[in-house]
Structure formats: structure tokens, C-alpha cells
LUMSE-236637 format. One record per residue: residue in three letters; residue number from 1; x negated, y negated, z negated of N, C-alpha, C in turn. Coordinates in nm, 3 decimals, decimal comma, always signed. Each point is the difference from the previous one (the first is absolute). Layout:
! LUMSE-236637
+-----+-----+---------+---------+---------+---------+---------+---------+---------+---------+---------+
: res :   n :    n_c1 :    n_c2 :    n_c3 :   ca_c1 :   ca_c2 :   ca_c3 :    c_c1 :    c_c2 :    c_c3 :
+-----+-----+---------+---------+---------+---------+---------+---------+---------+---------+---------+
: ALA : NUM :       X :       Y :       Z :       X :       Y :       Z :       X :       Y :       Z :
...
+-----+-----+---------+---------+---------+---------+---------+---------+---------+---------+---------+
! end
This chain:
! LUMSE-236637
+-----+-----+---------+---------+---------+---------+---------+---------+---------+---------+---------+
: res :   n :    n_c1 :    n_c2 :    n_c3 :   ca_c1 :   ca_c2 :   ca_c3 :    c_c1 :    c_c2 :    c_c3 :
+-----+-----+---------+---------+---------+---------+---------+---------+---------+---------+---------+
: UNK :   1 :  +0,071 :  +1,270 :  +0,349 :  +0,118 :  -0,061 :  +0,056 :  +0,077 :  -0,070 :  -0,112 :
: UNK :   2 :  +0,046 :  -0,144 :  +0,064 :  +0,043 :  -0,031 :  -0,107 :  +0,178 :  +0,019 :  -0,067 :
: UNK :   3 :  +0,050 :  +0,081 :  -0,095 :  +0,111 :  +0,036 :  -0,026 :  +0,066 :  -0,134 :  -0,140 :
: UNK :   4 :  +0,096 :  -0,027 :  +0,060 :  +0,073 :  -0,076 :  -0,082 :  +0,130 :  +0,080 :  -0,038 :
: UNK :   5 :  +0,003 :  -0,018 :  -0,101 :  +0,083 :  +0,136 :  -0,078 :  +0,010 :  -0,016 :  -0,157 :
: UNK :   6 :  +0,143 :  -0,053 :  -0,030 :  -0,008 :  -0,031 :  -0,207 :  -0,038 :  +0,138 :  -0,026 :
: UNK :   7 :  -0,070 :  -0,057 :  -0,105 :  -0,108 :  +0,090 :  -0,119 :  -0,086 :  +0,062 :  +0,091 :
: UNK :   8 :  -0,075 :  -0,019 :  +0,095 :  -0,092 :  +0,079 :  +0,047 :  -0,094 :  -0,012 :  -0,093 :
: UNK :   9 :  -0,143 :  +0,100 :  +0,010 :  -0,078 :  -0,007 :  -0,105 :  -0,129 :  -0,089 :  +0,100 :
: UNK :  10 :  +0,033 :  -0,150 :  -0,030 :  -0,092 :  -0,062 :  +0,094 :  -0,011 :  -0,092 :  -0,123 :
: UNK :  11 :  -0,082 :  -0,132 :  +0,026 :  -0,025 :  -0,132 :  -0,056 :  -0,017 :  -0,034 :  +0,165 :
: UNK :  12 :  +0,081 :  -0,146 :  -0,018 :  +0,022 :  -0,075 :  +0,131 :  -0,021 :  -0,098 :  -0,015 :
: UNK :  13 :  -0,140 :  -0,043 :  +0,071 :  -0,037 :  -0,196 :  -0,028 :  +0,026 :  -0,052 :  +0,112 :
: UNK :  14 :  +0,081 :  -0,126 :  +0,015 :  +0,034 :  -0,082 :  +0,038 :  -0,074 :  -0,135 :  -0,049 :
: UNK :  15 :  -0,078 :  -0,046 :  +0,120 :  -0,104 :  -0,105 :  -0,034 :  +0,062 :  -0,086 :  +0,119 :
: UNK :  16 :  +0,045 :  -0,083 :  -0,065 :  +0,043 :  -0,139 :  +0,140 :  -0,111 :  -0,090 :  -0,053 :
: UNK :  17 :  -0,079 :  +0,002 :  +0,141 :  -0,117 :  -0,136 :  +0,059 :  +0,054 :  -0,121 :  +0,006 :
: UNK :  18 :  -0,011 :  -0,132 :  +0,001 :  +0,043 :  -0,126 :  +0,051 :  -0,154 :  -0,019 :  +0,067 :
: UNK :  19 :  +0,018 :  -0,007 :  +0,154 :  -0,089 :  -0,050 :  +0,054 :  +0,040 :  -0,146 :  +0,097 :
: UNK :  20 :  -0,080 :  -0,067 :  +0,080 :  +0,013 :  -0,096 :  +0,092 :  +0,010 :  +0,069 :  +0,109 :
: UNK :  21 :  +0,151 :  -0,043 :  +0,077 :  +0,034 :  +0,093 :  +0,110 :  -0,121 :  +0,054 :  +0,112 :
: UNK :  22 :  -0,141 :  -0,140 :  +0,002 :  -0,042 :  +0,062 :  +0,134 :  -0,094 :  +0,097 :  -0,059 :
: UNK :  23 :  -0,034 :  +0,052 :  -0,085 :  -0,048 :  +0,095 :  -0,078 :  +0,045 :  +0,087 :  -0,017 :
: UNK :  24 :  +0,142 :  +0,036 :  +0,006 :  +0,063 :  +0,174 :  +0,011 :  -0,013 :  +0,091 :  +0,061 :
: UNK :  25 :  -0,072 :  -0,028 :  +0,102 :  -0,028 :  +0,149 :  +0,081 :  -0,106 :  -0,023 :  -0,022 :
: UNK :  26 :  -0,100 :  -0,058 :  -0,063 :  -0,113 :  +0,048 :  -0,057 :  +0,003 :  +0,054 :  -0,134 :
: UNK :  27 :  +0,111 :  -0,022 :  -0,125 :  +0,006 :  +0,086 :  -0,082 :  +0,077 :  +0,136 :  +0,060 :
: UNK :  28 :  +0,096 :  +0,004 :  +0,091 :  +0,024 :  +0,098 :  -0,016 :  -0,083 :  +0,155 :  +0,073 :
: UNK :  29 :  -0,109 :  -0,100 :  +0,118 :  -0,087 :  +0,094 :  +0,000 :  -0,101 :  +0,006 :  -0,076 :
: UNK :  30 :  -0,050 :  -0,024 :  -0,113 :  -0,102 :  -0,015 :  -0,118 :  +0,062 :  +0,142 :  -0,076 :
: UNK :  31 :  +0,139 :  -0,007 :  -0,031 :  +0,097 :  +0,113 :  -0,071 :  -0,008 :  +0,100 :  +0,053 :
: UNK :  32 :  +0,088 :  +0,003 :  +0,132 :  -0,026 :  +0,128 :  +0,063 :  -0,158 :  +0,065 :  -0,001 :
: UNK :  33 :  -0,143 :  -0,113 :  +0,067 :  -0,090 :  +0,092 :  +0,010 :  -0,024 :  +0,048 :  -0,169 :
: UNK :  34 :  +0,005 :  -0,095 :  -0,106 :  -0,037 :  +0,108 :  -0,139 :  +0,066 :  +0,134 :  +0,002 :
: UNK :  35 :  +0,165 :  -0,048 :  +0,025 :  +0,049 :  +0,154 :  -0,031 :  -0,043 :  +0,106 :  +0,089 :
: UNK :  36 :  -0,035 :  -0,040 :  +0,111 :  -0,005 :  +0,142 :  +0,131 :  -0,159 :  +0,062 :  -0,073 :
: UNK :  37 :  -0,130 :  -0,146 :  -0,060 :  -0,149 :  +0,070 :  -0,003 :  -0,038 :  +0,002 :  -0,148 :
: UNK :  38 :  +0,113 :  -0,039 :  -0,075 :  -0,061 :  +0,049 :  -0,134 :  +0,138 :  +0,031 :  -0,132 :
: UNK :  39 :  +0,147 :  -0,051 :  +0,022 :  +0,068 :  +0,054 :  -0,133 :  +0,073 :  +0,120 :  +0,092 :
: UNK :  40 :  -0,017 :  +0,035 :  +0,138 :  +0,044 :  +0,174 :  -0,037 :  -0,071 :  +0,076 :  +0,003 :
: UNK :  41 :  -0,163 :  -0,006 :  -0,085 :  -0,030 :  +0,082 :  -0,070 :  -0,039 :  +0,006 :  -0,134 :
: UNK :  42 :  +0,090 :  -0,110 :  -0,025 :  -0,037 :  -0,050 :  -0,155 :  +0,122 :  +0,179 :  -0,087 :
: UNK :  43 :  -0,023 :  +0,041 :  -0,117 :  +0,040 :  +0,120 :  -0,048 :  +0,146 :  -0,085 :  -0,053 :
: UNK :  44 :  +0,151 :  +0,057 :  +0,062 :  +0,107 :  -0,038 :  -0,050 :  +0,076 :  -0,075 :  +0,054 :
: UNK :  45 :  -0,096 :  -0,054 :  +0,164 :  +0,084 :  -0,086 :  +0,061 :  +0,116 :  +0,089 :  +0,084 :
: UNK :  46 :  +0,070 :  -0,083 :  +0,022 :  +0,111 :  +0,118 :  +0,065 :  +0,049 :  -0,098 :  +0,177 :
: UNK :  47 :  +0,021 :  -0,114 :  -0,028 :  +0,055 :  -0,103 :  +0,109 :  -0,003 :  -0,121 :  -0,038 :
: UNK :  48 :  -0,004 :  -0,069 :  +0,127 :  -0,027 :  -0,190 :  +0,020 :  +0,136 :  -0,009 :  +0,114 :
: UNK :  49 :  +0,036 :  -0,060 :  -0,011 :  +0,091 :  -0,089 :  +0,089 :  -0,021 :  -0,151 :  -0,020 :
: UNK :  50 :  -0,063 :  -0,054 :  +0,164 :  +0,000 :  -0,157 :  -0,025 :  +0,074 :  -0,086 :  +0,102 :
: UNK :  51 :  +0,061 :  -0,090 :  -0,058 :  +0,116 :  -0,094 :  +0,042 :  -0,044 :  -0,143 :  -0,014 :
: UNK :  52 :  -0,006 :  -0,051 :  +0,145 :  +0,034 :  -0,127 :  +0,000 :  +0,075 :  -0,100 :  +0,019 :
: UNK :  53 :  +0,018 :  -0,110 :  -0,074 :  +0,156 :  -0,086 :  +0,007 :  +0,028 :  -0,072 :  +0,105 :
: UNK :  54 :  +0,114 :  +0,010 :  +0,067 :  +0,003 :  -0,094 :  +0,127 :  -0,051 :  -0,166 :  +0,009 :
: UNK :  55 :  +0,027 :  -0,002 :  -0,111 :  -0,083 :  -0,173 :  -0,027 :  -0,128 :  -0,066 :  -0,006 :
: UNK :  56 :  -0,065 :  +0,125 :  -0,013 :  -0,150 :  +0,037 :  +0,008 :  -0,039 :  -0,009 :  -0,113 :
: UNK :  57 :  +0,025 :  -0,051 :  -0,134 :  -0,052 :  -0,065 :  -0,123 :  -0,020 :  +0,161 :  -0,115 :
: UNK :  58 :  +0,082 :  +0,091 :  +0,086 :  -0,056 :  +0,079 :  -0,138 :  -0,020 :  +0,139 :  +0,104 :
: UNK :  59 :  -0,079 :  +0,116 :  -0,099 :  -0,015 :  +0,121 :  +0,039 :  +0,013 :  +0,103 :  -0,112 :
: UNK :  60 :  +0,100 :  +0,108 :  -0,007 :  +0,035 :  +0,114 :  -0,085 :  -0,095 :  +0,150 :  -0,011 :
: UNK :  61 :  -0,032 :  -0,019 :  -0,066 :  -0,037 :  +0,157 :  -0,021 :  +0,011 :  +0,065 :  -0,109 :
: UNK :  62 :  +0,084 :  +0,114 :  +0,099 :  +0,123 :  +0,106 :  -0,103 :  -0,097 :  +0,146 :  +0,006 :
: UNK :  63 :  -0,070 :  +0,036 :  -0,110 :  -0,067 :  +0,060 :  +0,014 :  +0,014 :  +0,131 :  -0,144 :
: UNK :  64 :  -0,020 :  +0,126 :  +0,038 :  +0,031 :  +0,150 :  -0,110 :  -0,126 :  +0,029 :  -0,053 :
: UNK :  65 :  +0,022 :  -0,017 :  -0,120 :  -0,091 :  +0,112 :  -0,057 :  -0,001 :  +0,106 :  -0,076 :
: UNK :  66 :  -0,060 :  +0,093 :  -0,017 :  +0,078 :  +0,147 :  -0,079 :  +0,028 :  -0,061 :  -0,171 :
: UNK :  67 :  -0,024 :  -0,089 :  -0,019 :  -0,006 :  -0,038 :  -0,155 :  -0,053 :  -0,141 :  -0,014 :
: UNK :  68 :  +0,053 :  -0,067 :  -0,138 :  -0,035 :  -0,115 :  -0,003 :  -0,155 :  +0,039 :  -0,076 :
: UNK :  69 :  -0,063 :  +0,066 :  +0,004 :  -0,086 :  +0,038 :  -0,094 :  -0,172 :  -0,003 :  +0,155 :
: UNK :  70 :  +0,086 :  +0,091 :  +0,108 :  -0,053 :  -0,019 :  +0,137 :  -0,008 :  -0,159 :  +0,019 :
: UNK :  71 :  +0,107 :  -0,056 :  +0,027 :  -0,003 :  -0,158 :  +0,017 :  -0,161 :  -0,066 :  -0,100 :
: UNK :  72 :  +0,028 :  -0,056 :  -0,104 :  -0,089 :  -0,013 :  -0,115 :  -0,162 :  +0,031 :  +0,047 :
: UNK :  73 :  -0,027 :  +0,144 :  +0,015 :  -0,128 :  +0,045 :  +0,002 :  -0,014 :  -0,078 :  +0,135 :
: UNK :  74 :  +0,059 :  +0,009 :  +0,097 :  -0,091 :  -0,029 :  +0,146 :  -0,020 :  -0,168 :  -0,012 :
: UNK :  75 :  +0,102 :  -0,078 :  -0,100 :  -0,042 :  -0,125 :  +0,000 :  -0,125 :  -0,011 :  -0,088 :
: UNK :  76 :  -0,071 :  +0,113 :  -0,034 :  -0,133 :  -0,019 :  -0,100 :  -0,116 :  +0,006 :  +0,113 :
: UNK :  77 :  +0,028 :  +0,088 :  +0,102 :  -0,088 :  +0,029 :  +0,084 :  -0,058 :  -0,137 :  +0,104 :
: UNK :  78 :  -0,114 :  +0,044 :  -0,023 :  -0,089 :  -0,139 :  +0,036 :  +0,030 :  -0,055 :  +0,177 :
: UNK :  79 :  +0,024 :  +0,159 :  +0,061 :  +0,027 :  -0,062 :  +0,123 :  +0,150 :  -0,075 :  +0,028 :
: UNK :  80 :  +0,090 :  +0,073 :  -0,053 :  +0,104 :  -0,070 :  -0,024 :  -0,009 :  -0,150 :  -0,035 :
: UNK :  81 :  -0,044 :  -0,062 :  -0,130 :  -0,039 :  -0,120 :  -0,028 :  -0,075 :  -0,098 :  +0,083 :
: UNK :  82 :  -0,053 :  +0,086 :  +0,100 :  -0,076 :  -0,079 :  +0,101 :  +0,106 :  -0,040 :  +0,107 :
: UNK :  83 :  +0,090 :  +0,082 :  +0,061 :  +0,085 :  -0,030 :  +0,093 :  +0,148 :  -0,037 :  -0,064 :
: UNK :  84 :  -0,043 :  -0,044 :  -0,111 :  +0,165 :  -0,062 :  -0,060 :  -0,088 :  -0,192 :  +0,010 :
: UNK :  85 :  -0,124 :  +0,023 :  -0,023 :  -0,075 :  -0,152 :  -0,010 :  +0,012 :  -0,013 :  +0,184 :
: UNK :  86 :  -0,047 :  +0,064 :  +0,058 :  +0,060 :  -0,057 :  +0,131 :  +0,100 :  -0,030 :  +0,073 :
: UNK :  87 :  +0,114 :  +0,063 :  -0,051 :  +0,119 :  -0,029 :  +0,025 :  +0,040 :  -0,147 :  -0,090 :
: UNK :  88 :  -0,041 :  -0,011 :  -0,065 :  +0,017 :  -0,130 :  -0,042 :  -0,018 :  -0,118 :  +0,002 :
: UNK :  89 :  -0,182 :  +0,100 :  +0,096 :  -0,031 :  -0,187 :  +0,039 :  +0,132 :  -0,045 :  +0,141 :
: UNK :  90 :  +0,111 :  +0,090 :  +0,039 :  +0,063 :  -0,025 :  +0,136 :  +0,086 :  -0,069 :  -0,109 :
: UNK :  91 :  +0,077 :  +0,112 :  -0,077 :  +0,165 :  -0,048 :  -0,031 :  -0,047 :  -0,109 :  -0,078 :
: UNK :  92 :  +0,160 :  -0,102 :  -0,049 :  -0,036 :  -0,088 :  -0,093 :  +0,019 :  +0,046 :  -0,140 :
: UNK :  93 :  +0,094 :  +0,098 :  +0,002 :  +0,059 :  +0,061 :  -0,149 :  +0,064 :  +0,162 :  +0,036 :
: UNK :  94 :  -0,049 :  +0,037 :  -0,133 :  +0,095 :  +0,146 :  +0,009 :  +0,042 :  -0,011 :  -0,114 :
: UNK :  95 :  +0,130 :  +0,108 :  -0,013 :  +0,064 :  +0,091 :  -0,133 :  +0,086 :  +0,116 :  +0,055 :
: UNK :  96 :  -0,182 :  +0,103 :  -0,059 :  +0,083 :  +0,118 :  -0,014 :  +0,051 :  +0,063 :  -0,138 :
: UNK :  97 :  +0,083 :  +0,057 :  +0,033 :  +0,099 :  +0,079 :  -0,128 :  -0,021 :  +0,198 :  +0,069 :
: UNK :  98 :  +0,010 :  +0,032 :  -0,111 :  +0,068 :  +0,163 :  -0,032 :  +0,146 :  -0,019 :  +0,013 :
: UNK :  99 :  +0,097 :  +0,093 :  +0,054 :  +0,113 :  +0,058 :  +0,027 :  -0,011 :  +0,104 :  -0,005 :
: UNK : 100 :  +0,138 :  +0,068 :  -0,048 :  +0,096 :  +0,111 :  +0,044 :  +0,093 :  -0,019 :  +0,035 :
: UNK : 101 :  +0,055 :  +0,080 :  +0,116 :  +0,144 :  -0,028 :  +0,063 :  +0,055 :  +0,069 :  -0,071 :
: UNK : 102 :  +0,153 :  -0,102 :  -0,040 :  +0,096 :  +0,064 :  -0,027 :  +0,157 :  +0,032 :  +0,041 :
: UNK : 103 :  -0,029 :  -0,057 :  +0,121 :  +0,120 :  +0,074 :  +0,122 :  -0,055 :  -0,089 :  +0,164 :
: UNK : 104 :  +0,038 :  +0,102 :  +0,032 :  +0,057 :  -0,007 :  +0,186 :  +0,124 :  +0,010 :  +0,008 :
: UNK : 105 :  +0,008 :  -0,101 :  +0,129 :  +0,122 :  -0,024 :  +0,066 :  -0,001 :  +0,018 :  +0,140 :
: UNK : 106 :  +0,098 :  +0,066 :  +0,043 :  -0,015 :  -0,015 :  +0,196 :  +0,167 :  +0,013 :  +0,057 :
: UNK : 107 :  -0,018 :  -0,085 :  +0,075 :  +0,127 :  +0,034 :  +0,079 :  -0,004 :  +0,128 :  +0,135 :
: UNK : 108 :  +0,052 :  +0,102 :  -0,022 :  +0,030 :  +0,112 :  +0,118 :  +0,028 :  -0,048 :  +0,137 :
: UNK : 109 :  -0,036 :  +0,108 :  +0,093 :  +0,069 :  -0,052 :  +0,105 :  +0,151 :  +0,023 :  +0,031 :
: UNK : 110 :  -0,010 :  +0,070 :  -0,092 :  +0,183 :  +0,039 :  +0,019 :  +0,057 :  -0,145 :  -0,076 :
: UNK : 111 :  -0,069 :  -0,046 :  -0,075 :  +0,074 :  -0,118 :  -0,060 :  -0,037 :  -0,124 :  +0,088 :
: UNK : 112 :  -0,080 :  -0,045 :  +0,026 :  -0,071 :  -0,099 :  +0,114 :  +0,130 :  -0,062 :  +0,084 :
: UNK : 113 :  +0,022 :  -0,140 :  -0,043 :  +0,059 :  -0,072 :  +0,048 :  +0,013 :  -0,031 :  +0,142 :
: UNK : 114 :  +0,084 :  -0,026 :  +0,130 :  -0,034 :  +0,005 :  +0,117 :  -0,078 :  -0,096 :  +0,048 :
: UNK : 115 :  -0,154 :  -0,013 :  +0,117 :  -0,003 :  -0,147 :  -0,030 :  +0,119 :  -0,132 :  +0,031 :
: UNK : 116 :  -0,042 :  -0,099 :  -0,064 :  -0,003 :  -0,117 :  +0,035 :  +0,145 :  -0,092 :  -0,112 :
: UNK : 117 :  -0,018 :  +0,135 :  -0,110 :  +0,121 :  -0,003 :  -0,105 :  -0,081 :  -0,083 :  -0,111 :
+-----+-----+---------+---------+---------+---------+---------+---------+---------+---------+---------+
! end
């Protein structure tokens, strides 16, 4: 599950795709099926969350791993490398990065503005 939480003991990649809009629901089912049949059982994965932009041009994936060290090794792994080359032949560009959060914010419902304020 995925927990967003400063200083958790995660590494958090955030890889924004630039794809051609009529192509996004084909990357974003390309993503989902890797993650559901092969990175959650890669050793260290923890969570994927994937997001697509209302404009169609890009797709997010906010994804945990127990360590940036976990991250690293599974990008060595050959099957991995195989379904990062297919995802590529969809999107036009990626950049992913490593993160750590270092705060959350939320508004309460006790604080929650009434609508239409």
C-alpha cells in the first residue's frame, strides 16, 4: 500500500512519460499490466500508483521502493529492461528521478471550507 508520509523509509520514483494523447491508454495499460505481472514481485517493491493527465500528453508513475539500492538492482534485471524498452516504443520521453518526501499537507474536515467558497 502505498503510504505517503515525510521521512518514511521508502525511495519514491516519479517517472513522468510525455506520450501522444491517442496513445495513453495504451501506455497506461502497458504500466499497469508490468506492475500487476512482473515489478510486484521484483524483491523491494512496495507500490505503483499511475496517473493520467487530463490533456492526454503525459502519464505519472509514483511508484515505492524499500530502498534506492532495491530501485537500482531491478533496473539491472533483464526482464525489467525488456519492459522499460517496450514502454518506450509507446511513450515519446521519460524522466524518472528518486525522491523522499519531505512533508504532507491536508486540509481536515473540521477545517474544509463550505462548498462553493
Amino acid at each position: 500500500m502505498t503510504t505517503i508520509q515525510a521521512d518514511a523509509p521508502v525511495a519514491t520514483l516519479i517517472n513522468v512519460f510525455t506520450v501522444e494523447p491517442a496513445r495513453q491508454a495504451e501506455l497506461v495499460a502497458a504500466l499497469n499490466q508490468a506492475t500487476e505481472q512482473l515489478f510486484v514481485g521484483i524483491p523491494g517493491f512496495v507500490s505503483a500508483n499511475i496517473h493520467a493527465s487530463l490533456d492526454g500528453a503525459r502519464v505519472v508513475n509514483y511508484a515505492q521502493w524499500a530502498s534506492p539500492e532495491h530501485f537500482q538492482a531491478m533496473l539491472q534485471r533483464p526482464d525489467a529492461q525488456q519492459h522499460m524498452g517496450e514502454i518506450m516504443r509507446i511513450a515519446d520521453n521519460t524522466e524518472p528521478r528518486l525522491f523522499i518526501v519531505c512533508a504532507t499537507h491536508s486540509v481536515s474536515a473540521a477545517t474544509t471550507p463550505p462548498a462553493g467558497r
